[in-house]
RODOVEX-350764 format. One record per residue (C-alpha): residue number from 1; x, y, z. Coordinates in steps of 0.25 Angstrom, whole numbers, plus 5000, padded with zeros to 4 digits. Example, Ala and Ser with C-alpha at 12.3 -4.5 7.8 and 13.67 -1.06 7.14 Angstrom:
<pts>
[1 [5049 4982 5031]];
[2 [5055 4996 5029]];
</pts>
This chain:
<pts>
[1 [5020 5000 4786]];
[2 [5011 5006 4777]];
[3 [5009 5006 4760]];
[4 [4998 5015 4758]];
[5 [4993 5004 4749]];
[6 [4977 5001 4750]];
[7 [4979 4988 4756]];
[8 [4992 4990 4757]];
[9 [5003 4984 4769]];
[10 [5000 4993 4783]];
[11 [4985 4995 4779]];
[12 [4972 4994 4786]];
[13 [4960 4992 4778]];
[14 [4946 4987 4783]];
[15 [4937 4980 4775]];
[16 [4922 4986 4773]];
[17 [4910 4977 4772]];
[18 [4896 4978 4764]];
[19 [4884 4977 4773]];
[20 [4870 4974 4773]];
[21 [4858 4980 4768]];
[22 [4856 4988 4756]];
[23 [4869 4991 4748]];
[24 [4868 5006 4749]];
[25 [4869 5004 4762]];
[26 [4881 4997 4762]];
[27 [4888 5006 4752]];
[28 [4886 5016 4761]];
[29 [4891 5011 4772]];
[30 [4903 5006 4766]];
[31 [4906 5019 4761]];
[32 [4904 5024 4775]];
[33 [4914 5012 4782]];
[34 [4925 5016 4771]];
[35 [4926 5029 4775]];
[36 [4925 5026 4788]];
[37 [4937 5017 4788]];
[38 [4944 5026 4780]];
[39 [4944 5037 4790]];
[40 [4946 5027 4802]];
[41 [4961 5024 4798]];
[42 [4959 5012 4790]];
[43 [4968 5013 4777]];
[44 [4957 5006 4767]];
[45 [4944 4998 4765]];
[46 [4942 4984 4758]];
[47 [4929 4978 4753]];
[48 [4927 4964 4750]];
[49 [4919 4956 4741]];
[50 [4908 4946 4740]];
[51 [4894 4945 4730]];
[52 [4881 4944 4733]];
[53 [4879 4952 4745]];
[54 [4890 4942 4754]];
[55 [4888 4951 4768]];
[56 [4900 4963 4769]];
[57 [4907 4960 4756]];
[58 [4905 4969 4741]];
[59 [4903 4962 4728]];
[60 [4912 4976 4722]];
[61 [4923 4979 4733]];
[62 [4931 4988 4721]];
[63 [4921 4995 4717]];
[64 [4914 4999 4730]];
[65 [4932 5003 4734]];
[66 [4930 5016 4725]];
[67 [4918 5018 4730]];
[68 [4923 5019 4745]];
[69 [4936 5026 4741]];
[70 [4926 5037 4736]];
[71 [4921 5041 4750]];
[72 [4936 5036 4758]];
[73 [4944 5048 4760]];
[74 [4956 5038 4762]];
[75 [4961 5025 4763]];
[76 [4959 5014 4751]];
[77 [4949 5004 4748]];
[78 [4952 4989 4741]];
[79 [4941 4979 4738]];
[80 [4948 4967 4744]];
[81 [4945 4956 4742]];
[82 [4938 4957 4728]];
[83 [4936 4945 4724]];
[84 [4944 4945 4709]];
[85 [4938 4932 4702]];
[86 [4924 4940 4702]];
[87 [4931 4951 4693]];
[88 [4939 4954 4680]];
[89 [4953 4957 4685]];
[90 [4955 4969 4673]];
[91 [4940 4974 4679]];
[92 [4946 4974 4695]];
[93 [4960 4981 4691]];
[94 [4951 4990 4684]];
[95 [4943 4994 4695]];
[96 [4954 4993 4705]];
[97 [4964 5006 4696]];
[98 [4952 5013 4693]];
[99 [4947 5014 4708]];
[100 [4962 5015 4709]];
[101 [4962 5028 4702]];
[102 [4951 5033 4708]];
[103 [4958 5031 4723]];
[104 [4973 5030 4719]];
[105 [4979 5022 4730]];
[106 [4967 5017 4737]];
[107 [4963 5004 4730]];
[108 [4967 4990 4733]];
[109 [4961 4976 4730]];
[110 [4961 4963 4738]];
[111 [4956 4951 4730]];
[112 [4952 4936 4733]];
[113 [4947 4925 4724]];
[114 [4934 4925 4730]];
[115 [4928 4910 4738]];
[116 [4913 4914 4737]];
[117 [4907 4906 4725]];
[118 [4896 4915 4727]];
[119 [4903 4928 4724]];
[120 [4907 4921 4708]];
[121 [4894 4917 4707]];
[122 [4888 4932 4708]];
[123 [4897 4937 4696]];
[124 [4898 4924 4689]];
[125 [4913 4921 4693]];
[126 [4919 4909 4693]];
[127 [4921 4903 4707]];
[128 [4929 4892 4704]];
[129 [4939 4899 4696]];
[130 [4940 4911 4707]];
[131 [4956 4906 4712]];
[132 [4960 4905 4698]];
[133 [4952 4918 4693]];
[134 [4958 4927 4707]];
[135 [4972 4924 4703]];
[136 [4970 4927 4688]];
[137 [4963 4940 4690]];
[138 [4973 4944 4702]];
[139 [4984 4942 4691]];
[140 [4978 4950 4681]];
[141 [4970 4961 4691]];
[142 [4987 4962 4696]];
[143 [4991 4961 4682]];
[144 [4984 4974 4679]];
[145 [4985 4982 4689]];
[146 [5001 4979 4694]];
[147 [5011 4989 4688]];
[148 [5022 4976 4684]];
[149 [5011 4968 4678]];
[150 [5011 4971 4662]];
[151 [5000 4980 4658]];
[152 [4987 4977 4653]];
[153 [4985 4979 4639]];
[154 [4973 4986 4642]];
[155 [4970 4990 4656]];
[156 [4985 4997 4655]];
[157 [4979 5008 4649]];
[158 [4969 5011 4659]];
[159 [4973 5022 4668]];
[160 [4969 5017 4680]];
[161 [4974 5005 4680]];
[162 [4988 5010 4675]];
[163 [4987 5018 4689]];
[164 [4983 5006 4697]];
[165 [4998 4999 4691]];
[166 [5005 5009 4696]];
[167 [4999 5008 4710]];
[168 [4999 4994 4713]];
[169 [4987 4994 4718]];
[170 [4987 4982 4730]];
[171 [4980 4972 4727]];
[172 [4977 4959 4738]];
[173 [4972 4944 4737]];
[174 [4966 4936 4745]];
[175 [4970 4920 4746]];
[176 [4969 4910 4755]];
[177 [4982 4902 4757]];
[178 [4997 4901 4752]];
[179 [4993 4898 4736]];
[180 [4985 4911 4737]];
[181 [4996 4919 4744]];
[182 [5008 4914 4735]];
[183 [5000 4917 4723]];
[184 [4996 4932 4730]];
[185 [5012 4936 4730]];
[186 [5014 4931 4717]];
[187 [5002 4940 4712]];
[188 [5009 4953 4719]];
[189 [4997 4956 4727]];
[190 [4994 4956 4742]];
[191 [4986 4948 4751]];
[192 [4972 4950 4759]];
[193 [4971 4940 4772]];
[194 [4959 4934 4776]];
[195 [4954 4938 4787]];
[196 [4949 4926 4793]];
[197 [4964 4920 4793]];
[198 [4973 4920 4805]];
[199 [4986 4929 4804]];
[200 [4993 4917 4806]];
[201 [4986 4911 4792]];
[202 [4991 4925 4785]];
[203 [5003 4925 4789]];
[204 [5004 4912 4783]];
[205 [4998 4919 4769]];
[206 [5005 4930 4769]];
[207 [5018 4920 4772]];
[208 [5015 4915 4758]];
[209 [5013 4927 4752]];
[210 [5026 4932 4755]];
[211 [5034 4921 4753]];
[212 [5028 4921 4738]];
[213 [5033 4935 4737]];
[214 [5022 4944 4741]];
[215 [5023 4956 4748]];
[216 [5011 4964 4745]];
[217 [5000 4967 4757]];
[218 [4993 4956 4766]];
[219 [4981 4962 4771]];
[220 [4975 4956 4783]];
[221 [4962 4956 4785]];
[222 [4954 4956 4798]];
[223 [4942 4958 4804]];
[224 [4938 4967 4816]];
[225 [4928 4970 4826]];
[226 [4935 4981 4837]];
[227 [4924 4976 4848]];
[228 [4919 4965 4856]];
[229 [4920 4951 4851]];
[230 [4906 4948 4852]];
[231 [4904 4960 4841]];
[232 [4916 4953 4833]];
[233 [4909 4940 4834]];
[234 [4896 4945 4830]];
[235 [4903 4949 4817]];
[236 [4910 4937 4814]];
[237 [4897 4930 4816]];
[238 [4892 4937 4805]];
[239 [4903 4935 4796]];
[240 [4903 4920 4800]];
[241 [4889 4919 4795]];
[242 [4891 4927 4780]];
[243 [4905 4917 4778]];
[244 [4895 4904 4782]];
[245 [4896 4894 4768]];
[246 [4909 4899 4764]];
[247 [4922 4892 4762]];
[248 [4927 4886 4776]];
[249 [4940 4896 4776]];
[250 [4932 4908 4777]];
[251 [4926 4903 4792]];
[252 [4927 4912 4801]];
[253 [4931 4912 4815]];
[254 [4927 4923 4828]];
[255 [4942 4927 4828]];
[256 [4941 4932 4814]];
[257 [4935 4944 4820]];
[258 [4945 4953 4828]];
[259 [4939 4960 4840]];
[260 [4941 4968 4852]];
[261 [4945 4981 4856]];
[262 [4955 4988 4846]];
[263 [4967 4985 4852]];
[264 [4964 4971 4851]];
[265 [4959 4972 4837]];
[266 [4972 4978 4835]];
[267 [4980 4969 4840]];
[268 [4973 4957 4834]];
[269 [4975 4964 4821]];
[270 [4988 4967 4822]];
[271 [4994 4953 4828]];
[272 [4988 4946 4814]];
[273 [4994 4957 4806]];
[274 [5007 4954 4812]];
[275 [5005 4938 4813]];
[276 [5000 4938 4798]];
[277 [5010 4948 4791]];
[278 [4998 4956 4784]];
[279 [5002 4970 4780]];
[280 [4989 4976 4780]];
[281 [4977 4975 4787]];
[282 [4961 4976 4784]];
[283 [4950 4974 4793]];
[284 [4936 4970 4792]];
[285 [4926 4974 4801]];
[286 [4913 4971 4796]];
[287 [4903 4959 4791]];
[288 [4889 4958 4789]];
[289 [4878 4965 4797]];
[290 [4887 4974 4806]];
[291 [4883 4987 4809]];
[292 [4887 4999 4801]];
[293 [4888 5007 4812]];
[294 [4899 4996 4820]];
[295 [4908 4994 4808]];
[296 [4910 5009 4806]];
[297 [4913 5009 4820]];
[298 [4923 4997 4818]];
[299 [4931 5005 4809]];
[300 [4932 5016 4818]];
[301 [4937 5010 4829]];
[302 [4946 5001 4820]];
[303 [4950 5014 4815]];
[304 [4953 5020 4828]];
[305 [4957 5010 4836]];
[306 [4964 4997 4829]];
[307 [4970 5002 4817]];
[308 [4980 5010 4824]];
[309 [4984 5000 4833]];
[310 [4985 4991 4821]];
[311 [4993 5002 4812]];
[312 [5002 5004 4823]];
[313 [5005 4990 4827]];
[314 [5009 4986 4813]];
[315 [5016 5000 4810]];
[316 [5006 5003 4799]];
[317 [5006 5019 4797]];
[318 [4992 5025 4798]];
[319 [4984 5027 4781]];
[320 [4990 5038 4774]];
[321 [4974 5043 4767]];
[322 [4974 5042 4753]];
[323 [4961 5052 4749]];
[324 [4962 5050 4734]];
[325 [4949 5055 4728]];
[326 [4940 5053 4740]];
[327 [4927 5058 4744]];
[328 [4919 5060 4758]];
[329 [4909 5048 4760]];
[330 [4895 5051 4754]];
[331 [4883 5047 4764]];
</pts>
């Protein structure tokens, strides 16, 4: 099974992280991880969004996207999740066809509502409103860009976004029960799964997405460490420390973290894409203060040695590389 859509159903994408230190630094290496995983078998790359420095996490995942598809001489990036409440929905539909343009068939978007109160107060957001404000810039980010949505009076006569119609470009949310799900299928868009939940608990999600009709992609996300366990512990750790004073749901626990050899990686990975019923996968491998040096090996040997065990467990056909307007990376 395989779409070809950027976050589409049989793909495998992994999830880049920002670092510490100065931030030419980390531009630099995240340029260098992107291309990396590109050309290690992995389909596309997602970045994630928080303000105010939040260790591993971008305050503008859509804009730095075009930039890495610049130097990826394939595979698709998506900011996801962006966090939509920060944003005005006509400006992200926007930026979403235009990068669109640029990359034709190598942009997707996950969004969530955002729980970090933090976050709305760096842009002057409202953080009480964010439920209500996520639906309603869903529905008219959608609205925009979905060919059997009525036009834009306006925007309809930007090129790119009359591009972007025809395309249907994916678009994920993220929720966090059966409302949320229910309310996903009825909005037409596809879902991104936590990674901190049990397969068991998304395939419960997912259950109540498609009994309310849906049937675009559920992309599972997990995190990774192909190694010791004491490494993996190590990482989680540090992840446990940067989510400390945040909403109770968001407590992590050692297993979140699967570890071991790549066949036992892979395995593990498959068994909760089968027991969940996601069609897509993406993998995180990465928090704060790991070496630069260890996560470009994580993805090689991800690369290499669990994705095709995935892939072929789940009867997922290897990426087909799209190389529309792409460059070598610049050191």
């Amino acid at each position: 099974m395989r779409s070809g859509l950027p976050l589409g159903p049989g793909s495998i994408g992994i999830g880049l992280t920002s670092s510490a230190g100065p931030a030419e630094d980390a531009v630099r290496r995240l340029r260098r991880e992107a291309y990396a995983a590109a050309d290690c078998g992995f389909d596309g790359v997602t970045l994630s969004e928080h303000h105010g420095g939040f260790p591993g996490y971008f305050p503008n995942p859509i804009l730095l996207c075009g930039l890495l598809l610049a130097d990826m001489r394939h595979g698709w990036a998506a900011a996801s999740p962006s966090i939509l409440p920060l944003r005005n929905p006509y400006s992200v539909a926007e930026d979403l066809a235009w990068i669109g343009a640029a990359y034709p068939g190598r942009v997707a978007a996950g969004f969530v509502p955002g729980y970090q109160e933090r976050d709305f107060d760096a842009v002057g957001a409202d953080f009480e409103t964010r439920s209500a404000t996520f639906w309603s810039h869903l529905s008219t980010l959608t609205g925009v860009l979905r060919p059997t949505d009525v036009p834009h009076p306006v925007l309809s006569a930007d090129a790119a976004i009359a591009d972007a119609r025809v395309r249907d470009l994916t678009v994920l949310v993220g929720v966090a029960g059966p409302l949320g799900a229910r309310r996903a299928a009825n909005a037409d868009v596809g879902l991104l799964l936590m990674s901190l939940d049990s397969a068991a608990a998304t395939a419960a999600l997912i259950g109540h997405y498609e009994e309310a009709g849906g049937n675009r992609s559920c992309v599972l996300i997990r995190r990774v460490w192909v190694g010791d366990s004491a490494t993996a512990d190590r990482r989680h750790d540090l992840w446990s420390q940067a989510s400390s004073g945040r909403e109770k749901w968001l407590t992590t626990s050692p297993n979140s973290v699967i570890s071991g050899e790549p066949g036992a990686v892979a395995t593990t990975l498959v068994d909760d894409l089968r027991t969940s019923g996601a069609s897509a996968l993406n993998i995180r491998v990465n928090v704060d203060k790991a070496n630069p040096a260890d996560v470009l090996r994580q993805i090689e040997l991800i690369g290499a040695e669990v994705l095709p065990r995935v892939r072929s467990s789940m009867g997922w056909q290897v990426p087909e590389p799209s190389t529309a307007l792409t460059r070598g990376i610049q050191s």
